[in-house]
Every structure is written in C-alpha cells, then in structure tokens.
C-alpha positions, 0 to 999 in steps of 0.5 A: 629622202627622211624617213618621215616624207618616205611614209607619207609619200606612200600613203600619198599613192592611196596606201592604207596605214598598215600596207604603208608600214609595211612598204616603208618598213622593207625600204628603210631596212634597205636604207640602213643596210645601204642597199639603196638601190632597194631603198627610198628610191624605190618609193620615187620609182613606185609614183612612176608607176601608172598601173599601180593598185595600192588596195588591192590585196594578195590572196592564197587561193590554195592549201595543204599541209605542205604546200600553199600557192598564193596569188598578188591579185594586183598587189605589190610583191612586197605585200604579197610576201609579207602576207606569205611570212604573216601566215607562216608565223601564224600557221608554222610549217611541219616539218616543211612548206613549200610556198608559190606566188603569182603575179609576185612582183616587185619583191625586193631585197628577198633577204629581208623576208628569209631574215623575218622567217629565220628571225621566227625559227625557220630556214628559208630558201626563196628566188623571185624571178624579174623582167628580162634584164641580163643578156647572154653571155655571148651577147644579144638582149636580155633574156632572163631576170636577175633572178636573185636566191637568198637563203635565212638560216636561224642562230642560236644567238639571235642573228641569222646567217642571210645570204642574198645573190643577185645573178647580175654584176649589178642590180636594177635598182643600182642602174635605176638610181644612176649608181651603175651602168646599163652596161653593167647589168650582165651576169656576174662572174666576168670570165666564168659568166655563163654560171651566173647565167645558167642560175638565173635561167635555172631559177626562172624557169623553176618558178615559171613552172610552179606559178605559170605566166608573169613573175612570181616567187618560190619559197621553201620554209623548214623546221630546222630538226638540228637547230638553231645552233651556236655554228658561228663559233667555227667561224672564227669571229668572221663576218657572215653574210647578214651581219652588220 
C-alpha cells in the first residue's frame, strides 16, 4: 500500500481530515521503522471492523494538578492518545502527571507516543493493556495481554532514547499479517518465560485498577530536574533502542 491510498483509505471509513492525519501519521512511522505489524496493514485490519465510530471523540472527564483520567468515548486509541500527548504540550506537567484512559484501544506502537513526549522535553513511561493473547506459561488459553512498556527519555541532541517491549515472543499484528505463527504468540523468554508473564499481568492489572473494565492505558509523564543530558556519550557510539 503507497502512502497516498493509505490516507484516503481512512478518510474512505468516514475519517475527518484531522483524525485521518493523524491515524496515517502513527501508521507510516511504523512503516518507516519496519514495524509492519503496526504499519499499513492496520488500515486493512480497521475496514474489518464492524463496530468501528470514526467521529467519535476522546474526552477528559477529570482533572488536577497531577493526575488527568480520560476516556475514548468510541473512539480509537490512537486518537485517544494523541489528544493525551496534544494536551500535555498544551498544559505541560509539573513537575509530573499521571495520566489514565478508558476504553483506550487499539493503542499501537506506544513508542511512537513517549517518542513525541520526549520529543517535547518530557519522560514518559506508558503500558496499554490488550485482549487475551498470551497463555500461561505452563500452558491453556490465553489469559493476559501482550501488554507492551515503553518508556522516552529526552537527549540533549535531539534524539530520544525509546524503549518499547511487547510481553509476547511475537506481536499481534505480526500474526495478523501472516509474518508469525499463532503459535508464536506466548510470552517471550523461552526458559525464563514466567518473567515475561508476571510483566504482562503485573502491568494489566495496574491499568485494570486505575481505568476499571475494558482496555486502557497508564502514562506517567515528568519534567526531567537533571535533563536532557548529553548521556550517549558513555555509550560508546552504540545504538540505542529508538535510533535509526
């Protein structure tokens, strides 16, 4: 799929402009980071969808100064954390935020949105939870999400240090597209499995607890007091998880 089909595709599943842009935006970086499983792909997976409501708009239905809980109203999780990163930019955090979503799903690469808030001088820690996709690692049905953490860390020249760990050997969208066996989707670690999955449950039930029913998502923001810093430098000229 070419990037100009991939837009008018979602504007053909009754997207406004701006929401369209914005879906096409998180699904090209996938594309360019060759995370297809995230990528183009998902806009075939999206006109599947019979419940889907392309004008509906995420809301934040409560506020303090160190807390906002949000909640997707219908809409995707994509658009429901793109307006959570819009409004921390707007109303930057201090020194720190914690952020909740209900009804937040699909959410995506969550590198892509601690990678715009560490873009924007912030460290973010976020976790989305999923449907049931990862068994016990003794075996049986799937159980807890693959529940992925990913965490932005502001540099000082420009490029943030971005980790992002699904709890699955293999993601959803890789056995979506056929690249990865339904098999395949446990969690990771082979032999040192049940690490894997006591993250996943560990991360699902915080977000369960926080957000209540239905998937959501946990975001942790801060101002960093000692940053950004020129830390690559002990690196050694290594690749960092984030770098192209």
């Amino acid at each position: 799929m070419k990037p100009d089909e991939a837009l008018a595709r979602l504007r053909g599943l009754g997207f406004g402009e701006a929401d369209a842009r914005t879906l096409f935006e998180h699904f090209d970086d996938a594309e360019r980071r060759a995370k297809h499983g995230h990528g183009y792909s998902r806009i075939e997976w999206l006109e599947t969808l019979s419940d889907l409501r392309p004008r509906a708009v995420p809301e934040k239905v409560a506020a303090s100064p160190g807390f906002a809980h949000w909640d997707g109203r219908g809409a995707l999780g994509y658009l429901t954390l793109a307006a959570i990163c819009d409004d921390l930019t707007r109303e930057e955090p201090w020194p720190a935020r914690v952020v909740t979503a209900a009804h937040c799903f699909p959410t995506g690469v969550l590198g892509y949105w601690v990678r715009r808030l560490a873009d924007a001088g912030f460290v973010a820690l976020l976790t989305a939870t999923s449907p049931p996709r990862l068994p016990h690692p003794s075996g049986g049905p799937p159980v807890v999400g693959t529940n992925p953490l990913a965490i932005g860390i502001p540099s000082a020249d420009g490029s943030p240090v971005v980790t992002d760990v699904s709890m699955g050997k293999v993601t959803y969208g890789d056995v979506l597209r056929g690249a990865a066996a339904p098999e395949d989707l446990v969690p990771f670690g082979d032999g040192q499995a049940h690490k894997a999955f006591a993250l996943a449950l560990g991360l699902q039930l915080l977000v369960e607890s926080c957000v209540g029913e239905g998937y959501g998502a946990f975001l942790v923001v801060v101002q960093p007091e000692f940053g950004p810093t020129d830390f690559r430098e002990r690196f050694g000229g290594l690749r960092l998880p984030g770098d192209r």
